[in-house]
C-alpha positions as CSV (number, residue, x, y, z in Angstrom):
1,X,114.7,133.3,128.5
2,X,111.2,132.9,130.1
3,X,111.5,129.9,132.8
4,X,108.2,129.1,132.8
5,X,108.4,128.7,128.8
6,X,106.9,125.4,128.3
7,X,108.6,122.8,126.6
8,X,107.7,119.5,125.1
9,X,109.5,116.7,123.2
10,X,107.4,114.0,120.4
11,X,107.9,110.8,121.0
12,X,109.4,109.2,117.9
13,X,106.0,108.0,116.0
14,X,104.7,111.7,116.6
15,X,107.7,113.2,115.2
16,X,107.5,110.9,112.1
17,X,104.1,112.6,111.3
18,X,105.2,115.9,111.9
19,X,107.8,115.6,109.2
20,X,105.5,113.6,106.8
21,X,102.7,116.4,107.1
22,X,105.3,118.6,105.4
23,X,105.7,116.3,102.6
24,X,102.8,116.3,99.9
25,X,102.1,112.5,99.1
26,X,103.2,111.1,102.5
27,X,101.0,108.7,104.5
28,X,102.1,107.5,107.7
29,X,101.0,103.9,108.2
30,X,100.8,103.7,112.1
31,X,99.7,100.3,114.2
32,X,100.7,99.0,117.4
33,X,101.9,95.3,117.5
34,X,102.0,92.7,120.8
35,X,105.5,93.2,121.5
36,X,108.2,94.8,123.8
37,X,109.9,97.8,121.8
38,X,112.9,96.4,122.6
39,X,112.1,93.5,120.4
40,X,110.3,95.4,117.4
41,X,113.6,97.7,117.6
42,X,115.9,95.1,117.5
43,X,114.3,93.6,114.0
44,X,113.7,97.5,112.8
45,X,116.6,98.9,113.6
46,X,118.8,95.7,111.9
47,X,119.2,98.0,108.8
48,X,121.4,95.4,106.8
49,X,119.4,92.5,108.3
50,X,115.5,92.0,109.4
51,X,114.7,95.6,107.9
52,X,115.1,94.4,104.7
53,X,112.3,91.6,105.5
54,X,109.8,94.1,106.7
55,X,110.0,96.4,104.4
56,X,108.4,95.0,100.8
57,X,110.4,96.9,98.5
58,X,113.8,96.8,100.2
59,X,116.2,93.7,98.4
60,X,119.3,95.0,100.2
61,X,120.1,97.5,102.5
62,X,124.5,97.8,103.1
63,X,125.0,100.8,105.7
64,X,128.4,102.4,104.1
65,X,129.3,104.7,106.9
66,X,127.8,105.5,110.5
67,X,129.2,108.0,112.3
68,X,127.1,108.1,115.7
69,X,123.4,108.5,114.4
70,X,124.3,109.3,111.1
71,X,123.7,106.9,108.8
72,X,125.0,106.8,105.3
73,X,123.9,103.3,103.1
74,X,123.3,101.8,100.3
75,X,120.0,100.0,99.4
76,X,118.7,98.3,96.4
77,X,114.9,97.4,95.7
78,X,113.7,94.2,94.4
79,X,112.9,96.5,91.1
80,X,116.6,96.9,90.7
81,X,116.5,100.6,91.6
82,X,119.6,101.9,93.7
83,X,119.7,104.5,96.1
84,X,122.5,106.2,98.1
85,X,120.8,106.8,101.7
86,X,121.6,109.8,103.9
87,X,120.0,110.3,107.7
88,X,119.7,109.5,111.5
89,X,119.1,106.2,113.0
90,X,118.6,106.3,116.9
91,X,116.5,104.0,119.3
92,X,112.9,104.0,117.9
93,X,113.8,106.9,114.9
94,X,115.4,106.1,111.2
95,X,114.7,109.0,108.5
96,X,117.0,108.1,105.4
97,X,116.5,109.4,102.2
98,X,118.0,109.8,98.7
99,X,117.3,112.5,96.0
100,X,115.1,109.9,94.9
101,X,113.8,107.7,97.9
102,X,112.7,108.6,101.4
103,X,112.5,105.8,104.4
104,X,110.7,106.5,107.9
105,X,110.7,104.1,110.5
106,X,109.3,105.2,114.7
107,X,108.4,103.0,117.6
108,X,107.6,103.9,120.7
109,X,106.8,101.9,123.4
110,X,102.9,101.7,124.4
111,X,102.9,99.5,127.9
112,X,103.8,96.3,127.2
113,X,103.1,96.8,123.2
114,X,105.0,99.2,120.5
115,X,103.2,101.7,118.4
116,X,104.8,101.5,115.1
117,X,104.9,104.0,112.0
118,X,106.2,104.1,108.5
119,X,106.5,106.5,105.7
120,X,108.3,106.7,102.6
121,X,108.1,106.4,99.2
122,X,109.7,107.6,96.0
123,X,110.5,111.3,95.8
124,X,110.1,114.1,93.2
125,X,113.5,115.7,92.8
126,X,113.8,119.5,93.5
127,X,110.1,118.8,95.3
128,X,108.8,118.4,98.6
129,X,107.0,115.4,97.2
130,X,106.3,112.0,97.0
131,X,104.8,109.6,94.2
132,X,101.7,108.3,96.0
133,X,101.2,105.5,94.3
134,X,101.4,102.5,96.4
135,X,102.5,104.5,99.5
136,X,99.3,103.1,101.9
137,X,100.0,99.5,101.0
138,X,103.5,99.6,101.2
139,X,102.7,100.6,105.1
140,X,100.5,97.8,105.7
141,X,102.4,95.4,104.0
142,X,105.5,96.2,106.5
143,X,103.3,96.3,109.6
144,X,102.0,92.9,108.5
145,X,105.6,91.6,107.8
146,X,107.0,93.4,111.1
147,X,103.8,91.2,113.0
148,X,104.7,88.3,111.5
149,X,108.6,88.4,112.2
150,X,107.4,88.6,115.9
């Protein structure tokens, strides 16, 4: 291997868009709030807790198994859908996603602020897709209920 290969590494809210870009009906929602990431993590990363209360359509959230950052759970939204959850949750990263739902959450921290992003949505089986309805208000809603949990 070439030593002088360079390398490079995306900080969380960057790698969130690289993975939505490859999903047709994505948006990524992306704002930075006053606050330590430290302190946006702890609410965003509290899947069974404040992650429910930022994000609008999430009733419940019950994580079912975790076995370092894999995450399997449960969630419920406040339509009465269900979804069994499969990904990674790590400091300032959480991709879970369902055949039929797909949740992604990235801070990073921007000096003494966080720049947040979310994605999601519901998915098209046996696609690469998403149903884009509602997808940008969704993402402002959360950034505005993420703010005012602060």
């Amino acid at each position: 291997m070439n030593e002088t290969w360079p390398v490079t590494d995306l900080d969380p809210v960057r790698r969130l868009h690289a993975l939505a870009a490859g999903i047709r009906g994505a948006h990524v929602t992306e704002a930075d709030v006053d606050a330590p990431f430290e302190q946006v993590w702890a609410l965003l990363g509290d899947l069974e807790g404040a992650f429910g209360q930022v994000v609008p359509d999430m009733e419940r959230l019950r994580v079912v198994r975790r076995q370092g950052e894999l995450v399997e759970a449960v969630a419920r939204s406040t339509y009465g859908m269900r979804a069994r959850l499969r990904g990674v949750q790590r400091p300032g990263w959480c991709w879970l996603q369902s055949r039929f739902l797909l949740i992604g959450v990235a801070a990073a921290p921007q000096g003494p602020a966080t720049r947040v992003a979310f994605t999601g949505g519901v998915r098209l089986p046996t696609r690469a897709a998403l149903v884009p309805l509602g997808v940008r208000r969704e993402g402002a809603r959360s950034v505005q209920r993420l703010t005012e949990l602060l």
